[in-house]
N, C-alpha and C positions, 0 to 999 in steps of 0.2 A: 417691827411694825411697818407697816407699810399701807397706802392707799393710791387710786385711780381714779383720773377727774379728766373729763375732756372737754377744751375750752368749743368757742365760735367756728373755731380754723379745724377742726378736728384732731387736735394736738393730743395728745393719752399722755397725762402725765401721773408718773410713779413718787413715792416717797419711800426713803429709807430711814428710815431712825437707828442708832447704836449709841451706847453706854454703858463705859467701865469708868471705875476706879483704880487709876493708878496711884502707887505709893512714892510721889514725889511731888515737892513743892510747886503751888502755883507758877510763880516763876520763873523757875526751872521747865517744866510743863508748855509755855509759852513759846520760852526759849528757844527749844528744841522743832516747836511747829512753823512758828516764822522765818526760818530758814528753810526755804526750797531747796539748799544743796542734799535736806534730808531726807526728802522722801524716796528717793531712791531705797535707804534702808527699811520703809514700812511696806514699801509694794512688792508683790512678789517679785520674783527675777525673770519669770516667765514672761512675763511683762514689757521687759526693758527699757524701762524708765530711766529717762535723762534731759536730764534739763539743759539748754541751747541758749538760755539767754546769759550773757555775758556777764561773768560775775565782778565783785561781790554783785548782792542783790541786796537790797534792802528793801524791806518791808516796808509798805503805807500802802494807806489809800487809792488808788488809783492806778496803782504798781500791776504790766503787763508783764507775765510771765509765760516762755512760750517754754516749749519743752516734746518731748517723743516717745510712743508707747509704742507699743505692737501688738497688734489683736487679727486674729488667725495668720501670726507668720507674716504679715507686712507691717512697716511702720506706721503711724498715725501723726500728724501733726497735730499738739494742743493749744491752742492760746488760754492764756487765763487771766481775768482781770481780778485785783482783790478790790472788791468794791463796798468792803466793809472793813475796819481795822481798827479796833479799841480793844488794846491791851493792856492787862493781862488774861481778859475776859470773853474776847470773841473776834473773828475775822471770818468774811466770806469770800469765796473764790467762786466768779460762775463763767462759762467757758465762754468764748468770744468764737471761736475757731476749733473745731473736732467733730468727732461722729455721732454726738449728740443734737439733737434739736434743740434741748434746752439742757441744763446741766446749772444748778446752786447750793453749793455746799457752805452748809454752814457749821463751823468751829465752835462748841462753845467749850466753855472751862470755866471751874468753880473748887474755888477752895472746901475740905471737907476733913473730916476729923479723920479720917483715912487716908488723907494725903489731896489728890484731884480728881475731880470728877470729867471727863472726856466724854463730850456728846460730840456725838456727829448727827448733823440731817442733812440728808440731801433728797434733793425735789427735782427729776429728771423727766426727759420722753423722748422718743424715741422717734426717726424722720417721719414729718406728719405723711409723706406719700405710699406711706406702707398703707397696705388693707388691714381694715380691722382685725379679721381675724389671722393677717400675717404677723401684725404687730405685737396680737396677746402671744401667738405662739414662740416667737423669735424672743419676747421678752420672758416667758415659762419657763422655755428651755436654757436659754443662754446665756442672756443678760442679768438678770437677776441672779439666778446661782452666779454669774461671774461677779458680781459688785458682793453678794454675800462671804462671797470666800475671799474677796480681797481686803474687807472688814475684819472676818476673821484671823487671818495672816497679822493684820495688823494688831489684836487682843492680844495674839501669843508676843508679838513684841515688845508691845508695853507689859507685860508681865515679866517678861523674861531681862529684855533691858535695863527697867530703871528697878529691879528687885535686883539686878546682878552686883551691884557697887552698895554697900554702906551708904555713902556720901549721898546716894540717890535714894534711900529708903527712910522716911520720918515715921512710916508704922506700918503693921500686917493689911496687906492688901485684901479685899476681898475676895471671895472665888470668882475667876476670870470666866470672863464669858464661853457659852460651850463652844469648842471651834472645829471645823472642818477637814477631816484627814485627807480630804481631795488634793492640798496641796501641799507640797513639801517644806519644811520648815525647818530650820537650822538656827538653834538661840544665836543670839551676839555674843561674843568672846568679850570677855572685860578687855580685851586691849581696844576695840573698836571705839573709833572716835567720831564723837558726831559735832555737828558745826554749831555753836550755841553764842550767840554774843554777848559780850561778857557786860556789858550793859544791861542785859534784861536779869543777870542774877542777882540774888538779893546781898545786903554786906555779909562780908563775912565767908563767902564762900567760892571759890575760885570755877574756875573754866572745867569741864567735865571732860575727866581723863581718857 
């Protein structure tokens, strides 16, 4: 889903909407997204996502997170503020500092008889001093597809990661979102560990091997 709205300043702003159910507990689910050491493992490698701000990092409110991508073969500098933070149910990150004009993504998650429900929206645009019709085009061609397959990248994870462990499956998942063979994609190895604080899990169930 997606829509285009330009404000006063002639600002084109886009929306992305996505939604899967993953087959593990709220949470767990949380757990797993409030730690920035993690997203390294949901973004492509093409990418090369890495996070700069000195860890540990802890999650709240107000919490600046800088970090570095690469987009056409240079690095990118990102800042991010989370300027929403009520868990186990939602947190928003919108960029302070990067290639976007504007950039707010919002986390949400909801318990469900399938295990969690993982929305993403994000509400973007792109530098208001591009020309109109440079800004549909660049956005048609390259931007767009690039945030759609980076979503998708991220479906086949959540399928494949928290389906790979028992301890991480409470029921049959539904059929995962259709995803993109433009990029390459290698499941996670059950040895792969990701960073989860052990605080956010429920009793009874330890730290994810």
């Amino acid at each position: 889903m997606g829509y285009r709205m330009t404000d006063r300043n002639n600002v084109r702003y886009h929306r992305l909407d996505r939604q899967q159910t993953v087959p593990a507990l709220l949470e767990n689910i949380f757990a797993f997204f409030e730690s920035p050491e993690n997203l390294a493992m949901i973004t492509p490698p093409s990418l090369g996502f890495r996070v700069i701000t000195a860890r540990p990092i802890i999650m709240k409110q107000g919490r600046v997170i800088d970090y570095t991508i690469r987009l056409g073969g240079l690095p990118v500098r990102w800042r991010s503020l989370i300027s929403m933070y009520e868990p186990p149910f939602c947190f928003v990150d919108e960029q302070l500092k990067g290639p976007y004009a504007y950039w707010r993504h919002t986390h949400h998650f909801e318990s469900c008889a399938l295990g969690t429900k993982v929305r993403d929206e994000v509400v973007y645009a792109l530098p208001a001093a591009l020309p109109a019709m440079v800004e549909s085009m660049l956005h048609a061609v390259y931007v767009r597809p690039k945030l759609e397959n980076i979503f998708d990248y991220r479906a086949r994870f959540y399928a494949d990661y928290f389906d790979a462990d028992p301890e991480r499956t409470c029921a049959t998942v539904e059929k995962p979102l259709r995803v993109s063979p433009s990029i390459p994609y290698t499941a996670p190895e059950r040895g792969v560990a990701a960073i989860v604080p052990r605080h956010r899990l429920p009793p009874g169930h330890g730290e994810h091997r």
